[in-house]
C-alpha positions in Angstrom: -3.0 58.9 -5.4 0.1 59.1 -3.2 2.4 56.9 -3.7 4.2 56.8 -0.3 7.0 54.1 -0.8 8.4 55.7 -3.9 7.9 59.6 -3.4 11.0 59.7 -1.1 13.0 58.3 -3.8 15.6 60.2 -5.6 16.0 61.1 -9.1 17.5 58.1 -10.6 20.5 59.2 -12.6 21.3 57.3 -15.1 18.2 58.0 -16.8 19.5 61.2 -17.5 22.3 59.6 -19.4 20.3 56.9 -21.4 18.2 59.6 -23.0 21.1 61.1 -23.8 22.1 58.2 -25.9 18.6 57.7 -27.1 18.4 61.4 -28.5 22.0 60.9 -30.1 20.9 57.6 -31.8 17.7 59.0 -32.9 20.3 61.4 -34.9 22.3 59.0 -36.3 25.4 59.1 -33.9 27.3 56.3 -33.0 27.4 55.7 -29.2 30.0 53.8 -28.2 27.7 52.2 -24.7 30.1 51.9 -21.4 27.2 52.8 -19.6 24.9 49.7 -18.4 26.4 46.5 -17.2 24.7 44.4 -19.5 27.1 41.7 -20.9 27.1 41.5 -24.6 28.5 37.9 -24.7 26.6 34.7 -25.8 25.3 32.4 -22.9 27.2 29.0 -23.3 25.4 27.0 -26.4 24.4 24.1 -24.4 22.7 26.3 -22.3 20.3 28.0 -25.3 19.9 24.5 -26.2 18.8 22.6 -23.3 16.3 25.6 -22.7 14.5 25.4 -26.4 14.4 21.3 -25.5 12.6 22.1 -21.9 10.4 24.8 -23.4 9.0 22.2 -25.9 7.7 20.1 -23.2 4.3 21.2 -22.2 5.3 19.6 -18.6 7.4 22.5 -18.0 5.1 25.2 -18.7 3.5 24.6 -15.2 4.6 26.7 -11.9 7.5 25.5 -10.3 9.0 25.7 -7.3 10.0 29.1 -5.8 13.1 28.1 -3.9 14.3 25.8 -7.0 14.2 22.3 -8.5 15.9 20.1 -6.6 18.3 18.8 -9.1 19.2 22.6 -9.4 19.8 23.1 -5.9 22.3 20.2 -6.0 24.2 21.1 -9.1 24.6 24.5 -6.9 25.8 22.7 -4.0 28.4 20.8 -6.4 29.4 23.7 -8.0 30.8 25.2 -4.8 32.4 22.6 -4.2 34.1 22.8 -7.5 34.9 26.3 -7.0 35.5 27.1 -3.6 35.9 23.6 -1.6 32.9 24.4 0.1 30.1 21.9 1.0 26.6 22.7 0.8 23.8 21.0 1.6 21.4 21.2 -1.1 18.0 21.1 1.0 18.6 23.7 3.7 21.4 26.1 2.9 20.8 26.9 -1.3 17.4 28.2 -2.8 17.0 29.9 -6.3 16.1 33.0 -6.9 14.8 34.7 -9.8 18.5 37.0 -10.3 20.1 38.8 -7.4 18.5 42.0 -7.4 15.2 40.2 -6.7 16.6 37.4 -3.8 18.3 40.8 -2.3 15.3 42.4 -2.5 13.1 40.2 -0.6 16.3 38.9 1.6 15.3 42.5 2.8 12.1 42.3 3.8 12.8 38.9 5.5 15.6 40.4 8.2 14.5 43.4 8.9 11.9 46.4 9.6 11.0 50.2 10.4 13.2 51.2 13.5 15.8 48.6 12.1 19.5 49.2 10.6 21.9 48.2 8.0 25.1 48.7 7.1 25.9 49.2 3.8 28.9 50.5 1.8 29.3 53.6 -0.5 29.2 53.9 -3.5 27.4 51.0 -4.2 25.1 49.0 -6.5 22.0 50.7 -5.7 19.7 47.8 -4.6 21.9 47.4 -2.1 20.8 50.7 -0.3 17.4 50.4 -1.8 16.8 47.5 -0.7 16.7 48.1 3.1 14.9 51.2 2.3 12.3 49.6 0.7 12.1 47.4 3.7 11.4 50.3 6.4 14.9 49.8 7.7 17.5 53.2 7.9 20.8 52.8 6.1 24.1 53.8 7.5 27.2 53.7 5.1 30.4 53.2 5.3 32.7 54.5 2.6 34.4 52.2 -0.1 38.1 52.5 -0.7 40.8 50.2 -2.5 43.2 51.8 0.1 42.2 52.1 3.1 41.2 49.0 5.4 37.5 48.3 4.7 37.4 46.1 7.7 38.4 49.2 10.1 36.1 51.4 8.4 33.1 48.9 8.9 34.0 48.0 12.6 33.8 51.8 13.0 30.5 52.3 11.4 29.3 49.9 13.2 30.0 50.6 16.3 29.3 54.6 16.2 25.6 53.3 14.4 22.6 53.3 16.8 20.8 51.9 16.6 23.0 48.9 16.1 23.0 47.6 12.6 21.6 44.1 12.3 22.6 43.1 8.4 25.8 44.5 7.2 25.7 43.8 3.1 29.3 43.2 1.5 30.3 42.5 -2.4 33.6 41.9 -3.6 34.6 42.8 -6.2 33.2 45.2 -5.3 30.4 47.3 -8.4 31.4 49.9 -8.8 35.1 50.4 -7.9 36.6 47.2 -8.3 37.4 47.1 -5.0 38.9 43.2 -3.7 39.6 41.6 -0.6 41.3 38.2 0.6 40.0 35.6 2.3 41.6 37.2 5.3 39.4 39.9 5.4 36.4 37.7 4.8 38.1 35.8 8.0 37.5 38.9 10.2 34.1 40.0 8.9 32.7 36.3 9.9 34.7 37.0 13.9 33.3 40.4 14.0 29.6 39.1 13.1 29.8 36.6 14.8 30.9 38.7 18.4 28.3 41.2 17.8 25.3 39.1 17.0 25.3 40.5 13.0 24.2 39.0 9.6 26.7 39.0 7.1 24.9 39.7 3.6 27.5 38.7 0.6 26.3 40.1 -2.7 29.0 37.5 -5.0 28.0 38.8 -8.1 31.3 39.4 -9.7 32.5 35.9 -8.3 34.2 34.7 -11.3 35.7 38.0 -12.7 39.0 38.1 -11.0 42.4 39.6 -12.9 46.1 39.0 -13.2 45.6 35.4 -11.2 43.4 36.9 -8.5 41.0 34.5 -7.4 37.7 36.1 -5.3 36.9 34.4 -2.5 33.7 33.5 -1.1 32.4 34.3 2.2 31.7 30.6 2.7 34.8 29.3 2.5 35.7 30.6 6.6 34.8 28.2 9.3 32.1 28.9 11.1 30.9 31.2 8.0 27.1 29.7 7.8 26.4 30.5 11.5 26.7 34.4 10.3 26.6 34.9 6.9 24.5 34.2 4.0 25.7 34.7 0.1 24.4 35.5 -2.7 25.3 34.1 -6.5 24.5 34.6 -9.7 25.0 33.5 -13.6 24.1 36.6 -14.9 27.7 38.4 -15.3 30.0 34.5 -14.8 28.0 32.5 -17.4 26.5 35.7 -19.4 23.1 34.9 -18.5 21.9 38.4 -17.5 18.2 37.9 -18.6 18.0 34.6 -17.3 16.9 35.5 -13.9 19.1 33.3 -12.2 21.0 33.5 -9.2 21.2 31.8 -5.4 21.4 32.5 -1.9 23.2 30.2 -0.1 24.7 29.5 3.7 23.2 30.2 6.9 20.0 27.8 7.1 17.7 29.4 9.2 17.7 32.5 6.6 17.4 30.1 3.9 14.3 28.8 5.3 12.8 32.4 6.0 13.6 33.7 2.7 11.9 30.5 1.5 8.7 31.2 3.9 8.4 34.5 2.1 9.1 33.5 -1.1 6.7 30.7 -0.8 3.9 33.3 -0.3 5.2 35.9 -3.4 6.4 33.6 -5.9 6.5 30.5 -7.4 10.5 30.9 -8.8 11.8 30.5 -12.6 10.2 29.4 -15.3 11.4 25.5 -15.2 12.6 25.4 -18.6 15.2 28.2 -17.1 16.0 26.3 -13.9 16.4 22.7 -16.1 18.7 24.7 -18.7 20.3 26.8 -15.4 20.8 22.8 -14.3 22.4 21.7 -16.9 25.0 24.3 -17.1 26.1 24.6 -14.0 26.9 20.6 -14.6 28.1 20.1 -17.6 30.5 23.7 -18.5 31.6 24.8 -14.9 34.7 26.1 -16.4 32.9 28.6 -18.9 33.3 31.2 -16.6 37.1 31.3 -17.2 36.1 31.9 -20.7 34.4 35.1 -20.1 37.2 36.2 -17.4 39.7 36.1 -20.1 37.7 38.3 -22.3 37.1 41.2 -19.4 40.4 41.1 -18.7 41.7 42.0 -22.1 38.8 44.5 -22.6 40.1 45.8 -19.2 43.7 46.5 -20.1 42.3 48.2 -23.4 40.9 50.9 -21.9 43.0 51.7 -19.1 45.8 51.2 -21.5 44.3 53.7 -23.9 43.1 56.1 -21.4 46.7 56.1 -19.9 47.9 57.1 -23.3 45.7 60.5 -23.4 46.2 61.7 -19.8 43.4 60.1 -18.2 45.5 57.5 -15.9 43.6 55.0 -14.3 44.7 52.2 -12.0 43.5 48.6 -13.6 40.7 47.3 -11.4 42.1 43.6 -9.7 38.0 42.4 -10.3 34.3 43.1 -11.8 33.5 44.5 -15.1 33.9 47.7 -14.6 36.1 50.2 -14.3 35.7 53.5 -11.6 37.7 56.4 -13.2 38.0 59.7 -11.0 37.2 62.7 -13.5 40.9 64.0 -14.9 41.8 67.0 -12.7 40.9 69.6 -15.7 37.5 68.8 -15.4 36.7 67.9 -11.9 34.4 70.5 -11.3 32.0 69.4 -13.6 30.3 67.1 -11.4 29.9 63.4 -13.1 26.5 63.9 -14.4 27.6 66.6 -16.4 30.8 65.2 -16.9 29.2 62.4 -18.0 26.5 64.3 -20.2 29.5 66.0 -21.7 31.2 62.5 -22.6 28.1 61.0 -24.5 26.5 64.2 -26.5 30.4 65.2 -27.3 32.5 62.4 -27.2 29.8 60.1 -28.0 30.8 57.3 -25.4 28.0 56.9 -22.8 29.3 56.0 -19.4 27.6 55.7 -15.4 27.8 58.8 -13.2 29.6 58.1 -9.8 27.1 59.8 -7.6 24.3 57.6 -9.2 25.9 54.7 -6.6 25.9 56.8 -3.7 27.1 60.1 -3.0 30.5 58.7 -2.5 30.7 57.6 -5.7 30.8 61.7 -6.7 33.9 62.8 -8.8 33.9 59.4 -10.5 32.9 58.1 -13.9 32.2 54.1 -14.3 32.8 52.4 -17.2 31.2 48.7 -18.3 33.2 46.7 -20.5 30.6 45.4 -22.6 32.2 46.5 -25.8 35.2 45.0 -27.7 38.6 45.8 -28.0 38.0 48.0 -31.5 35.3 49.7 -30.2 36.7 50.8 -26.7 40.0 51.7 -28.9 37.0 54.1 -30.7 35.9 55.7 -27.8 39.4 56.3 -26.4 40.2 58.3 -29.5 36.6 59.9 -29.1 37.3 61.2 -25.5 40.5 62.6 -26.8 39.1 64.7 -29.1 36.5 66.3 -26.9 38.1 66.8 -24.3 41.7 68.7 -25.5 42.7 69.7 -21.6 43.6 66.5 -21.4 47.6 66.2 -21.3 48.9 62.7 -22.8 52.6 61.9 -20.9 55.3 63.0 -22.5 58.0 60.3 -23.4 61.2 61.4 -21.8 63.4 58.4 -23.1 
């Protein structure tokens, strides 16, 4: 059998790098895992406990409702209001969805179709791309950079695209560079949709993780925002509830309803023990997210710290959890899948290939900072002995 909406698909890469660290484990090395942006940190305890109460009642064990509870939907609506200043109404412009990936996913399949377009960047997180694709739509890309001006490069895309894009996906910070923008740009992307009749598709995933006093904004916060834009949330990397399933789309009514529709006839959301214990967090610890921010941050300056040390510079990333290292000059033409290859059977530190986000994520090596301080202090002394081309500065004081 032919199985027509997957045989176009590329290789995905990181495969290639996760049996990598399988066969090294099987061997008895000690991978040091950079690789996959799974957090390692505990979800808040009042959230694990609220979920074993809701689990024990047999009430709970029934379907629920695919766009969310309501009383889930409001402590949504108050938390963006705690966060951003931005008021929601809980009925039409929030719904649940069972984690980002899948509310992207079938966002997708809501707004458009074969013959349709969407803008996305690159690199990016690949559901981003994928997403459209699996909708029939063609992708056009526009390339990621901290220094140029994104908002130029999108307006430019956009306008030399036929035919004409009609979502344009954003998320900042931006997975994987790092990548961050103000409210100001935010402020233009909502004028530029809204002149040339566009949907704005925020992807907020790393809402939360925000260094040195840098404060993400959301796409909600312009004026005018909801008539063109719609944004996606989630607890996964802010609260540490990646298997949780649990995010939200909120803003621009008339998608939340359609999304809803579809929903409606595909799922019927969480499991309600989820949404009540979801509830209850979002309510009660609001500010746990800080927690975790403070943690990223000083896992952050660890490695570029280190890596600086052995010749590797890399400039600190201003957001996410990641950080998007271009491969040191010496080995450049390795490619990052070998590069990368080379770093986990030799170095023993398993890291993301660039060109697994898009092909302008080539020449690049991402790094997850889901292990601690002593650990990411082990790999940096790992990657300097296995790779001896690299040239560590030389103090001239």
């Amino acid at each position: 059998m032919e199985f027509r909406r997957i045989t176009n698909l590329p290789p995905y890469v990181f495969t290639i790098i996760d049996q990598l660290k399988v066969e090294g484990r099987r061997a008895g090395d000690d991978i040091i895992d950079l690789g996959f942006g799974n957090p390692d940190l505990p979800s808040p305890e009042i959230t694990v406990e609220k979920l074993q109460e809701a689990a024990a009642n047999p009430r709970n064990h029934r379907y629920s409702s695919s766009r969310g509870i309501p009383k889930l939907r409001e402590a949504m609506a108050n938390y963006y209001d705690h966060r951003w200043g931005v008021k929601l109404d809980p009925e039409t412009e929030i719904m649940s969805t069972i984690g980002a990936k899948e509310g992207l996913s079938h966002l997708m399949w809501t707004l458009v179709q074969p013959g349709d377009a969407v803008l996305v960047p690159t690199p990016s997180y690949p559901i981003h791309r994928y997403a459209a694709i699996f909708a029939g739509a063609e992708v056009r890309e526009m390339p990621m950079s901290n220094k140029a001006d994104f908002f130029e490069i999108m307006r430019e895309r956009w306008e030399y695209s036929w035919p004409k894009p009609r979502v344009i996906v954003l998320s900042f910070p931006h997975n994987p560079t790092g990548a961050c923008v103000d409210l100001d740009f935010m402020e233009r992307a909502v004028d530029f949709a809204r002149e040339n009749n566009v949907l704005l598709v925020h992807d907020n995933a790393y809402a939360e993780l925000g260094f040195d006093g840098f404060l993400p904004p959301s796409i909600l916060e312009v004026d005018g925002a909801k008539d063109v834009a719609v944004e996606l949330y989630s607890m996964t990397k802010s609260f540490s509830m990646a298997g949780w399933r649990m995010a939200f789309m909120a803003g621009n009514p008339e998608v939340v309803a359609a999304l809803t529709k579809i929903k409606s006839y595909l799922d019927y959301g969480a499991f309600q023990p989820i949404q009540i214990a979801a509830t209850v967090t979002l309510n009660e610890v609001p500010d746990y997210p800080r927690e975790v921010n403070e943690i990223y941050q000083s896992r952050r300056d660890t490695l570029c710290d280190g890596l600086a040390r052995i010749g590797w510079p890399v400039e600190p990333p201003k957001g996410t959890m990641f950080v998007f290292a271009p491969i040191p000059e010496p080995y450049k033409h390795m490619g990052s899948v070998e590069f990368c290859s080379k770093l986990v059977t030799e170095a023993k530190v398993a890291t993301s290939p660039g060109v697994g986000f898009g092909p302008g994520g080539e020449g690049h090596v991402r790094f997850a900072l889901i292990e601690n301080e002593q650990r990411i202090n082990q790999a940096i002394r790992n990657i300097k002995d296995a790779f001896p081309d690299l040239k560590p500065p030389t103090d001239t004081a």
